[in-house]
ROPATOR-92398 format. One record per residue (C-alpha): residue in one letter; z, y, x. Coordinates in steps of 0.001 Angstrom, whole numbers, plus 500000, padded with zeros to 6 digits. Layout:
<rs>
aZYX ...
</rs>
This chain:
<rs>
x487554479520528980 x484756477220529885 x486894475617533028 x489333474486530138 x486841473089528022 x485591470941530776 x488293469572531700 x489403468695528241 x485390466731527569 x486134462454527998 x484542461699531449 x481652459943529083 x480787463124527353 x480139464765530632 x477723462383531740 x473829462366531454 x472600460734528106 x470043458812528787 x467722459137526034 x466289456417524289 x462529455993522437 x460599458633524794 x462828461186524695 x464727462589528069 x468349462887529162 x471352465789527537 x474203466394528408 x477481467961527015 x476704470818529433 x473742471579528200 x475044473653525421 x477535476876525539 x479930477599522793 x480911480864521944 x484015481306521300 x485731478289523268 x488344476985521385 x486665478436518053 x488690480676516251 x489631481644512790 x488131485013511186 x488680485968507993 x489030482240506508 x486074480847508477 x485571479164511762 x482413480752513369 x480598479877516549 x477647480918518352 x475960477382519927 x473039478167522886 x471601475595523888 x469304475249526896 x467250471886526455 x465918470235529492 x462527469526530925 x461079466325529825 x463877465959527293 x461378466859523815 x458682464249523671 x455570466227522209 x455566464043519158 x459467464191518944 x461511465527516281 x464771465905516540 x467369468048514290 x470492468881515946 x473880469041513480 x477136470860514940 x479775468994513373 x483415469846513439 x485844466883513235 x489580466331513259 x492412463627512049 x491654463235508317 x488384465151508031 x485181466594509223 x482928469752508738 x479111470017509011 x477448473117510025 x473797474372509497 x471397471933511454 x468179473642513351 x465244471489514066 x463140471129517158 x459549470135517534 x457418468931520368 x454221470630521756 x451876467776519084 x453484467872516208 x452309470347513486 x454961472169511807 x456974474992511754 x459914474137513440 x460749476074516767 x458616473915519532 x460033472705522760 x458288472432526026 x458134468678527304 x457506469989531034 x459935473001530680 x461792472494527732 x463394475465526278 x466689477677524795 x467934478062521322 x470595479518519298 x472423478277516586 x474853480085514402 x477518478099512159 x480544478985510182 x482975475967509030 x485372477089505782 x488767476811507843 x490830474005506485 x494541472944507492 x494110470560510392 x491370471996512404 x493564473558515117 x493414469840516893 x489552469363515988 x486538469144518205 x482944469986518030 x479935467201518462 x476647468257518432 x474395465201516342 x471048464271516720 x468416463184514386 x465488462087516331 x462147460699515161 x458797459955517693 x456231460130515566 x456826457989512770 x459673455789514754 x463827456760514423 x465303457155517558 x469017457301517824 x470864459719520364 x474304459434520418 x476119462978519864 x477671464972521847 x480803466601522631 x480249470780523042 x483489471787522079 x487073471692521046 x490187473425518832 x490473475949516501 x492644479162517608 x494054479768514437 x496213482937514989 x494977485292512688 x495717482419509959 x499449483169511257 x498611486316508425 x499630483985505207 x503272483864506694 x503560487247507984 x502577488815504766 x505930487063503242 x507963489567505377 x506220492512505258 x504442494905502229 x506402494220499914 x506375497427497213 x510070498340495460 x509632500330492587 x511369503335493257 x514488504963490543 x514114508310489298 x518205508947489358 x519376512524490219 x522958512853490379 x522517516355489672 x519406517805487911 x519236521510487302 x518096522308483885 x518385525863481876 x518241527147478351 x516528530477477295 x516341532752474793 x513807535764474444 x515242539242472250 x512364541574470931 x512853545181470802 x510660547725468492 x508459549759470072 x510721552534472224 x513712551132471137 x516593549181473093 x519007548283470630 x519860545014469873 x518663543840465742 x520738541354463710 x517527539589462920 x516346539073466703 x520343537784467514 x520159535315464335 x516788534122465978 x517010530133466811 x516287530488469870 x519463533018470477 x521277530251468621 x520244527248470644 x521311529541473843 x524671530171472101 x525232526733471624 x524460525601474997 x527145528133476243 x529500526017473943 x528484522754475037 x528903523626478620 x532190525198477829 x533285521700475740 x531918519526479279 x530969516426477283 x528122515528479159 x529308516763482744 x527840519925482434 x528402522839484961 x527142526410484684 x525478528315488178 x524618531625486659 x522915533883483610 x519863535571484425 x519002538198481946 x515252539762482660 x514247542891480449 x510332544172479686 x509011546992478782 x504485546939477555 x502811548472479966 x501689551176477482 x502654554657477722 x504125556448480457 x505647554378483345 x508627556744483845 x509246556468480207 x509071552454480275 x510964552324483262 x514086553798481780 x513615551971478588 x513295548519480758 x516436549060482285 x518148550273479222 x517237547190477352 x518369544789480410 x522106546485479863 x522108546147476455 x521267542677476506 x523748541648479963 x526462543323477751 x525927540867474964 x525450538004477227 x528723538935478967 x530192539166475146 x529282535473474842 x530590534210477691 x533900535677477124 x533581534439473807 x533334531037475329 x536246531993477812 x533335530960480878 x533143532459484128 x529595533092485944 x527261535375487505 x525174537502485093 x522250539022487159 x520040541384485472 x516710542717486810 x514156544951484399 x510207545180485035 x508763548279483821 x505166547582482356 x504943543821482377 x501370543528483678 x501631540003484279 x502763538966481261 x500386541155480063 x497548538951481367 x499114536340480485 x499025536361476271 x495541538033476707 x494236535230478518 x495983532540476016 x494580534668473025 x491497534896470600 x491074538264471222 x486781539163471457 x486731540954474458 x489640539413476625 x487447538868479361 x486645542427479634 x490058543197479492 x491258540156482373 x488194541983484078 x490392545323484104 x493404543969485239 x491597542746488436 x489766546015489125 x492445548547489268 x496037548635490431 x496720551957489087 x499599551151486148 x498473554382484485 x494121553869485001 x494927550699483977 x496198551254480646 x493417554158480491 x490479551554480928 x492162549311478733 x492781552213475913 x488767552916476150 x487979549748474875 x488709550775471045 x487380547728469186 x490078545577471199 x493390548148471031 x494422547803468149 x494547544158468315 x496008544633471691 x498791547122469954 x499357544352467051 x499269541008469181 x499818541391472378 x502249543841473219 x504669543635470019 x505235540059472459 x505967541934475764 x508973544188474412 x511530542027475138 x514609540566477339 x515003536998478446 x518194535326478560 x518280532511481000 x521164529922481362 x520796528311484593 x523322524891484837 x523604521471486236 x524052518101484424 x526131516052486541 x525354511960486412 x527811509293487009 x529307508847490517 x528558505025491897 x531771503985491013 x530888505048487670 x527819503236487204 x529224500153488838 x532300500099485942 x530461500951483400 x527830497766483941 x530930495623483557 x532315497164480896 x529239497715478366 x525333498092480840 x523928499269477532 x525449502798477466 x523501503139481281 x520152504567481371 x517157502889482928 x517449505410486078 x520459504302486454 x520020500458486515 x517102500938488607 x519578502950491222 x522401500547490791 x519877497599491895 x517906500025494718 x521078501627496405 x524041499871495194 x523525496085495023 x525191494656498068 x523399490663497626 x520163489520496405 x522102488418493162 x523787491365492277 x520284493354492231 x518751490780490222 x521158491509487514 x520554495193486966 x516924494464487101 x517245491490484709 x519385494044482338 x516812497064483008 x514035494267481439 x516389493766478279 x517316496912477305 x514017498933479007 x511122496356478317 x508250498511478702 x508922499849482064 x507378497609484539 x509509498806487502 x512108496245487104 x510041493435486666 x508310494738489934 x511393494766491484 x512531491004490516 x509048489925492155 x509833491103495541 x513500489413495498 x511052486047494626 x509000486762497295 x512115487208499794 x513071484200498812 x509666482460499494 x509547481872495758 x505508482741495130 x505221481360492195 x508313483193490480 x507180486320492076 x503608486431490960 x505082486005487500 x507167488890487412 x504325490910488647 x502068489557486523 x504339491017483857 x504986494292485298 x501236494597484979 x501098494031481432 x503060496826481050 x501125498839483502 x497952497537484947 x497795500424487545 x501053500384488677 x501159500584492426 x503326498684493597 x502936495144491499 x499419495815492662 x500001496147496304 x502307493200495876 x499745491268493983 x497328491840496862 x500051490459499279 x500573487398497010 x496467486571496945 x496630486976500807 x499239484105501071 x496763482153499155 x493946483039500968 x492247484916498031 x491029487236500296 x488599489341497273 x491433489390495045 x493883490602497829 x491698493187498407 x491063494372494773 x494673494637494021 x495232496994497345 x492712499192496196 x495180499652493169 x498304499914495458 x497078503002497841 x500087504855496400 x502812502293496980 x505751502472499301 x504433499831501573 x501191500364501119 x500114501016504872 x501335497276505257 x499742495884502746 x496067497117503768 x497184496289507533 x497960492970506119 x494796492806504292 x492297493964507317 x493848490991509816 x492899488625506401 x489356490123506890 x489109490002511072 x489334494199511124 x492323493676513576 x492067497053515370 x492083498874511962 x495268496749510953 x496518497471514312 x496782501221513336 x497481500796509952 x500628498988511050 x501762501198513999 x504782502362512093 x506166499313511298 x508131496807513073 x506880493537511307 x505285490451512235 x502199491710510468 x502113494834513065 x502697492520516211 x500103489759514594 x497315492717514726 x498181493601518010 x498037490406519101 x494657490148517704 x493346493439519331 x495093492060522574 x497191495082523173 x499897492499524377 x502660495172525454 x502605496630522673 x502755493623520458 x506037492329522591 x507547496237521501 x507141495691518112 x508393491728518471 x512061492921520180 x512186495817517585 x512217493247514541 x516094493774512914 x516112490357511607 x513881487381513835 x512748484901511808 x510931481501513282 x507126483222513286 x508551486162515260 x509722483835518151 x506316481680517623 x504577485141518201 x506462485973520898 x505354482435522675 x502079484049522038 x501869486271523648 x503552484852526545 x500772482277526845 x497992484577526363 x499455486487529894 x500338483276531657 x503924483203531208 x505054479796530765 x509174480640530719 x508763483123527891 x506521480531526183 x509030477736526605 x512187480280525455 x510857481126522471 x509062478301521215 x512509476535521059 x514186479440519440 x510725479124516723 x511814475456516739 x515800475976515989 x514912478372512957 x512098476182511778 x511056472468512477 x507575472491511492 x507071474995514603 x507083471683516825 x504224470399515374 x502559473391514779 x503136474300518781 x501605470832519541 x498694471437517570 x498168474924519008 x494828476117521287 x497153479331522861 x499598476353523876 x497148474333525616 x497652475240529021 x501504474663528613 x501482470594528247 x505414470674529546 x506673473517527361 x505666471565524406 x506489468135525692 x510201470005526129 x510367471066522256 
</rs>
């Protein structure tokens, strides 16, 4: 890199200075500039100056303070001066040798502004022997600004952008049950327990299903009978099974009732330990840990219930509380509830959108929206009818941001915020928004509140080439075929890679050719720079002057005099 900054330094700046007042000759080539061009980090420009001053150059009652300053058409930058001292003077500057003269490093950091691509770097001097101002003219160390990482800001319009996902099911499985006590050694079914609610509620579903109002569709009837797991287990066992026929030969009653057609499958357990353990561990009962303690220790049904009957102060509450509870048969009504078809959902927004639910809005803008404007009107009708669901609005700030409309978009997320400051998504999209802006503490403080979102891998890839952590992005990004993901590899110079990802993009926009001139210059290849350059061009006109203005182009003078 050096070569090319030589041969870019006016004749004049490559000459010896002659120095003026005492002090000695300088010369462009007396300082090195790391990196040549400079180049963009993280928002700022930083360099690492050495310079190696020459014998006889520091009078030893000179004072001189050298200023690296960073200039290009319309403005300048200053960076942190360093002062040198000769051998005489008292101070505590760093003191130069007059015989040998001496090495120093200077570290600077200019805030990148727009313009500084096609800059160059003067070092200025500031010279005083003894009390007497000597003037040095500056000199020219350095020149350009790689600004390739900036290329982030546009990237970030294509890529991370967060939709809020529906919640529609077509068909969601849901069931109804019903639980029938029995008395203790008893099977048979009691008016009271068949009058129950819940027996009614599991009638009524039957009917419901049967009427199909609501696109309902039965699967099956499970009907699962208990007996306590107190006396014998032969005894119970019988009784278990005993009290699942009873109760499958009333189900089977209903559903004949209802004229419906299913599967009833009955199964009977005949000490229900677990339910057991269960309402002792929900209960008040004194010594339940004791008890939950038994359970664990022996599998024996009958030692069990032994142990358990030689704790006398508990028993009895057991025999009242517990196991009254554990006599019993559930009915189960297993069934599907069957959502509107696409079609469906499509119609019924033009004939009356209020009678659809929010999941289905949602869906209809997701999934079924063939054009930008068709899904912003199910979102926009999701926002009137669903207001404090933030999804939507989410959802109408990315179709902003696709359209390059930041301002619109960071509206609508503001809002989906309001309704939900944690929401993922408007939070990963948020960050995306401050890293077009270059509000790179606010980018990141949003991602941390958008680890959850769908493109949330892009967004923090996004985020680390903002903050210079380009091998980090680079991996972060290695799923996705983006700008962004080429951009990092760019950065970590994994060029093949980066021209993979490139030709993978579905839909090229101007940066993706621009990127792909990239990384043609950076391995020499002044055809593919040319090629795409003019393809950047075609799809967007402020590529020519961008090229033009462009350190990676600078060894290609007749691919950009051909844009």
């Amino acid at each position: 890199m050096k070569k090319h900054v030589l041969l870019l330094l006016p004749a004049a700046s490559a000459l010896l200075m002659v120095g003026c007042g005492g002090f000695g000759k300088i010369t462009s080539e007396d300082f090195t500039v790391t990196p040549t061009p400079l180049e963009y980090v993280s928002g700022e420009v930083p360099a690492t100056i050495s310079a190696n001053i020459p014998a006889k150059f520091m009078p030893k009652k000179g004072v001189v303070t050298c200023t690296p300053v960073l200039k290009w058409e319309g403005g300048q930058a200053t960076g942190t001066p360093a002062t040198f001292q000769g051998e005489s003077v008292e101070g505590n500057n760093t003191t130069i040798s007059y015989k040998n003269g001496g090495t120093a490093t200077m570290r600077v950091s200019y805030p990148y502004q727009q313009g500084m691509a096609k800059s160059e770097l003067y070092m200025q001097f500031d010279a005083k022997k003894g009390s007497k101002e000597v003037k040095i003219p500056e000199v020219k160390i350095g020149y350009g600004v790689q600004a390739t990482a900036a290329l982030i800001s546009e990237a970030a319009r294509t890529s991370g952008q967060s939709v809020a996902a529906d919640k529609f099911q077509r068909i969601i499985s849901q069931k109804q049950e019903a639980a029938i006590k029995f008395l203790i050694n008893q099977a048979n079914l009691r008016g009271s327990e068949l009058n129950s609610s819940n027996v009614k509620d599991f009638i009524a579903k039957m009917k419901e299903i049967k009427s199909d109002q609501k696109g309902l569709a039965l699967k099956n009837v499970e009907v699962s009978a208990y007996a306590s797991p107190d006396g014998k287990y032969d005894f119970n066992e019988k009784l278990a099974e005993k009290r699942g026929d009873v109760s499958e030969k009333y189900v089977n009653q209903q559903l004949k009732a209802q004229q419906l057609a299913t599967n009833v499958d009955m199964k009977y357990t005949a000490e229900d330990w677990d339910g057991f353990k269960e309402l002792v561990s929900q209960s008040n009962l004194q010594d339940k840990q004791i008890i939950l303690r038994v359970l664990s220790m022996y599998q024996d049904p009958e030692q069990r219930e032994q142990e358990i009957r030689n704790v006398a102060t508990v028993y009895k509450e057991l025999a009242d509380a517990v196991l009254p509870e554990l006599r019993r048969s559930r009915l189960t009504i297993n069934y599907d509830v069957i959502g509107r078809s696409d079609t469906e959902i499509v119609d019924q927004f033009k004939a009356d959108a209020t009678k659809l639910s929010l999941e289905e809005l949602l869906y209809a803008g997701n999934k079924l929206a063939l054009t930008n404007a068709e899904k912003e009107a199910y979102y926009k009708k999701a926002t009137d009818l669903y207001q404090n669901d933030y999804r939507a609005y989410n959802n109408l700030g990315v179709l902003a941001m696709q359209q390059g409309d930041a301002n619109k978009a960071t509206n609508f997320f503001k809002q989906a915020l309001s309704k939900d400051a944690n929401a993922p998504e408007p939070n990963a999209n948020m960050s995306t928004i401050a890293l077009q802006n270059g509000d790179f503490q606010a980018a990141e403080t949003y991602a941390s509140k958008g680890t959850t979102a769908p493109a949330a891998d892009e967004t923090l890839g996004n985020l680390y080439i903002a903050q210079g952590k380009y091998e980090q992005a680079a991996t972060k990004l290695a799923n996705s075929n983006t700008n962004s993901a080429a951009l990092a590899q760019i950065l970590s110079k994994n060029y093949t890679a980066a021209q993979k990802t490139l030709d993978k993009i579905k839909d090229p926009n101007a940066l993706t050719f621009y990127l792909k001139a990239i990384v043609g210059a950076r391995q020499n290849e002044e055809s593919v720079v040319l090629t795409n350059l003019k393809q950047a061009v075609q799809k967007d006109s402020h590529y020519r002057t961008k090229a033009q203005n462009d350190c990676e182009f600078v060894n290609f003078p007749d691919a950009i005099k051909a844009l």
